[in-house]
TORLO-94888 format. One record per residue (C-alpha): residue number from 0; residue in one letter; x negated, y negated, z. Coordinates in Angstrom, 2 decimals. Layout:
<sevos>
<sevo><resi>NUM</resi><resn>A</resn><px>X</px><py>Y</py><pz>Z</pz></sevo>
...
</sevos>
This chain:
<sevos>
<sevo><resi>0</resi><resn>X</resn><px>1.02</px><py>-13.26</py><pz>19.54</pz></sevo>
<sevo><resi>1</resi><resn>X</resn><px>1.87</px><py>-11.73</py><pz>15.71</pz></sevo>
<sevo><resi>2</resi><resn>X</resn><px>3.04</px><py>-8.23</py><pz>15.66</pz></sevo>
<sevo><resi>3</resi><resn>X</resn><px>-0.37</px><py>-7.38</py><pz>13.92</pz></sevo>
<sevo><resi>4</resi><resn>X</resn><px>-1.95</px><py>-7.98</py><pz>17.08</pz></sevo>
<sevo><resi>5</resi><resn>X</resn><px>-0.20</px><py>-5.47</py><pz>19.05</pz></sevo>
<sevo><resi>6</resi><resn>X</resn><px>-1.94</px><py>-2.02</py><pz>19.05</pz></sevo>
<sevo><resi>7</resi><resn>X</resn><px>-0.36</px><py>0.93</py><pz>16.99</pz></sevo>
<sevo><resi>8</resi><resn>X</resn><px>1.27</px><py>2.03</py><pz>20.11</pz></sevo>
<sevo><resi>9</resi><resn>X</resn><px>3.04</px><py>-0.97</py><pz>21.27</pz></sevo>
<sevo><resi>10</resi><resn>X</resn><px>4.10</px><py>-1.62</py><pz>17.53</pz></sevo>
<sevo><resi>11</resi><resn>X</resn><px>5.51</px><py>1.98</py><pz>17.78</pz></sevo>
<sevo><resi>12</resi><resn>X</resn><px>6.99</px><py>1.19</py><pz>20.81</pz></sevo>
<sevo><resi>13</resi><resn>X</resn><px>8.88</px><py>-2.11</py><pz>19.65</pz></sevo>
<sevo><resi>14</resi><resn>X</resn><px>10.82</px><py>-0.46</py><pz>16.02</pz></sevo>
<sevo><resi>15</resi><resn>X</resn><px>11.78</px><py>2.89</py><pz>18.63</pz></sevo>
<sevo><resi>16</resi><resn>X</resn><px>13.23</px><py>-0.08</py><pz>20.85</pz></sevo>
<sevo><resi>17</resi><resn>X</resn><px>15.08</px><py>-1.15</py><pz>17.71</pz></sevo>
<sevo><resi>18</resi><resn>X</resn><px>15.72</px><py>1.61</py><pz>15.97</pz></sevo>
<sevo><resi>19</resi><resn>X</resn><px>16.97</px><py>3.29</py><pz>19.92</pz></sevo>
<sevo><resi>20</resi><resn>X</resn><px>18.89</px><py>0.08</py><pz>20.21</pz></sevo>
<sevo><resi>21</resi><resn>X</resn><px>17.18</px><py>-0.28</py><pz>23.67</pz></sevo>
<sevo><resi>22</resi><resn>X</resn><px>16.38</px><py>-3.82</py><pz>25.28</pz></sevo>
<sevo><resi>23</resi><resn>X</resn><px>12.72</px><py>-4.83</py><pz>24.57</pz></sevo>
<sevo><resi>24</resi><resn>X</resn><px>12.17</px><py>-5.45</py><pz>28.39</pz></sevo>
<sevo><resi>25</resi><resn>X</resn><px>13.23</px><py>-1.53</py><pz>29.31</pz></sevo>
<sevo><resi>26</resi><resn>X</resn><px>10.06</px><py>0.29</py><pz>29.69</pz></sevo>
<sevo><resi>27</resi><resn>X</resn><px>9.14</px><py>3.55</py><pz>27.84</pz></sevo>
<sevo><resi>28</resi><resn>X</resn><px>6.68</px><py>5.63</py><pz>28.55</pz></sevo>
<sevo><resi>29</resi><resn>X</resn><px>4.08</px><py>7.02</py><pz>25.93</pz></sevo>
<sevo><resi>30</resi><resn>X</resn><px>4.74</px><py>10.55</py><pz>26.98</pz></sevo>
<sevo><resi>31</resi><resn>X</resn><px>8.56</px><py>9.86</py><pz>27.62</pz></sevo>
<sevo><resi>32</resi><resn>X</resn><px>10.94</px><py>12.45</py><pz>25.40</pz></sevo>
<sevo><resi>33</resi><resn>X</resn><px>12.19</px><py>10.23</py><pz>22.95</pz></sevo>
<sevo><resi>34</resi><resn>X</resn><px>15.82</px><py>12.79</py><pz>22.39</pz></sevo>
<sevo><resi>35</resi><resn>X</resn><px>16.63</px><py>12.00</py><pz>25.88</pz></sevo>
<sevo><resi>36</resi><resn>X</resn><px>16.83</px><py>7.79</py><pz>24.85</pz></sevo>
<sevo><resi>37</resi><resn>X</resn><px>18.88</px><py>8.89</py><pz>22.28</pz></sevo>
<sevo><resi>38</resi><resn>X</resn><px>16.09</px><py>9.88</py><pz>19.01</pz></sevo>
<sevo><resi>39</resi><resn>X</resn><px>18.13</px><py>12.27</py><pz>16.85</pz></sevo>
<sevo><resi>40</resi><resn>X</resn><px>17.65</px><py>13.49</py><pz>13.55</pz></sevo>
<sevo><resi>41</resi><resn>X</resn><px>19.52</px><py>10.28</py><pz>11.63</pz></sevo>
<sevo><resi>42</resi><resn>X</resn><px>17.21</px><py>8.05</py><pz>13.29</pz></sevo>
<sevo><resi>43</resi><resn>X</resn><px>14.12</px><py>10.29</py><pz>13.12</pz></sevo>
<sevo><resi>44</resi><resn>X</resn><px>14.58</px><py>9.40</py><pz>9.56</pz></sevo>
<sevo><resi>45</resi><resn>X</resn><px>14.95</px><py>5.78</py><pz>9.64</pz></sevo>
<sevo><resi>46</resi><resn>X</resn><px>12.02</px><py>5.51</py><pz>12.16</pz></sevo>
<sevo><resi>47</resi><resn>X</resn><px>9.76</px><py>7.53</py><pz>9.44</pz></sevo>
<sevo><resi>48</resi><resn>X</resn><px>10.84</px><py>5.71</py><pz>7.19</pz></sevo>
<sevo><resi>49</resi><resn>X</resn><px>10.52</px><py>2.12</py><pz>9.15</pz></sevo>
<sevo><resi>50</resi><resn>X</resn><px>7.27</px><py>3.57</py><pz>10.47</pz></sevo>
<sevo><resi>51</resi><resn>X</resn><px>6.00</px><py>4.48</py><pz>6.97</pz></sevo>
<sevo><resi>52</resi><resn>X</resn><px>6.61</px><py>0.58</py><pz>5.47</pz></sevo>
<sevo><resi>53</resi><resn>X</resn><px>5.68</px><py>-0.98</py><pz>9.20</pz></sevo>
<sevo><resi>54</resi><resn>X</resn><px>1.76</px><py>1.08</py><pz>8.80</pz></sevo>
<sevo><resi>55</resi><resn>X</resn><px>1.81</px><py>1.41</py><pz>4.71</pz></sevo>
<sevo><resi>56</resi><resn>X</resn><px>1.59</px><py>5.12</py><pz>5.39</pz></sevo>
<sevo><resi>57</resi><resn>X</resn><px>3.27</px><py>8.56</py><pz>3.89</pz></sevo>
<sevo><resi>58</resi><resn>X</resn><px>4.31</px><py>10.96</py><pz>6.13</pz></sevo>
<sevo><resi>59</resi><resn>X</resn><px>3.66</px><py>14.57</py><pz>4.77</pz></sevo>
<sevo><resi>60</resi><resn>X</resn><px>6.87</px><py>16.78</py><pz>4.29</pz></sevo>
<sevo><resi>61</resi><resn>X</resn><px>4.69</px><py>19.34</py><pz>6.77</pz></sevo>
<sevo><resi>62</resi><resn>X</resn><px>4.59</px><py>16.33</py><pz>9.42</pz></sevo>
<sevo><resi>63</resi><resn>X</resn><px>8.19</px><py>16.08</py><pz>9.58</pz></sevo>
<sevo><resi>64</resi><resn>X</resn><px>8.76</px><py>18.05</py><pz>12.61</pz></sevo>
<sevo><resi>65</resi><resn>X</resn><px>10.77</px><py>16.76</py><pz>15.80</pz></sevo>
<sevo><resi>66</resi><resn>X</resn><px>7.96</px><py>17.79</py><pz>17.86</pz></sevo>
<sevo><resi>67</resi><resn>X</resn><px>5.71</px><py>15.53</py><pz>15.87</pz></sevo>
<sevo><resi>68</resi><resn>X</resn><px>8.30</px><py>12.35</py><pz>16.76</pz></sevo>
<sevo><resi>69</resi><resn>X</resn><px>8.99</px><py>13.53</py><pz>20.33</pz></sevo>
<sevo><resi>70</resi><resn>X</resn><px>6.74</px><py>10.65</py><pz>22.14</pz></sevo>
<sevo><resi>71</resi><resn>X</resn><px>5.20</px><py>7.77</py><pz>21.35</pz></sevo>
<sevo><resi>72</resi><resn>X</resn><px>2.41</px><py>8.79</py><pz>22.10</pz></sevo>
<sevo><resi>73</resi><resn>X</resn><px>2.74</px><py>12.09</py><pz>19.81</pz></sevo>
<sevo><resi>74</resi><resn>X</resn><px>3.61</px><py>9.21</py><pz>16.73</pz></sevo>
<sevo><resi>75</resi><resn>X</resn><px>0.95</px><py>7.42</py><pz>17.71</pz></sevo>
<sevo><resi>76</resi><resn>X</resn><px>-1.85</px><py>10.20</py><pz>17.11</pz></sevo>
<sevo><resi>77</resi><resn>X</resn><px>-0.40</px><py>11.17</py><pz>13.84</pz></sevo>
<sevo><resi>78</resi><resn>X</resn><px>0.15</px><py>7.09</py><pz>12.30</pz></sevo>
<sevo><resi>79</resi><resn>X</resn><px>-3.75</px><py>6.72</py><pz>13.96</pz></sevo>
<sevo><resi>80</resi><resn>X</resn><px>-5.06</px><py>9.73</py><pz>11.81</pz></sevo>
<sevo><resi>81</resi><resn>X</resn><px>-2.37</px><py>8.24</py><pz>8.77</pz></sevo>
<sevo><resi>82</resi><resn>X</resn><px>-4.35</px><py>4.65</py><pz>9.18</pz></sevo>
<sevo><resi>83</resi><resn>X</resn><px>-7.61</px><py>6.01</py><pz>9.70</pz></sevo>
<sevo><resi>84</resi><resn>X</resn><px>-8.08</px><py>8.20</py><pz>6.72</pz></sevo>
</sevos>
């Protein structure tokens, strides 16, 4: 299976697994608060920016919010309306 395969969401999932430094077999939930695994604002910025070259996709400096990178589920609504569009 290629990564492309993979919905949006488990492609999320994998580079906050990598990015989080957390085993690929360790499950995360989609609602799961991402700053209790360890998301802070250094790597809020390298997962835009992964997430940005990963979907071809600009984040908006008015998207940029914590509360919009809390979940994966919550990144996963705003890269679905980002590859949608």
């Amino acid at each position: 299976m290629t990564v492309f395969s993979l919905t949006i969401e488990k492609r999320i999932e994998l580079k906050v697994k990598e990015i989080l430094e957390i085993s690929e077999n360790q499950e995360i939930g989609y609602k799961e608060d991402l700053s209790i695994l360890g998301l802070d604002s250094l790597k809020s910025i390298s997962l835009v920016v992964e997430l940005e070259m990963l979907f071809d996709i600009a984040f908006e400096d008015e998207e940029l919010l914590m509360q919009n990178f809390s979940s994966i589920e919550k990144i996963a609504q705003l890269v679905n309306e980002k590859v949608n569009n």
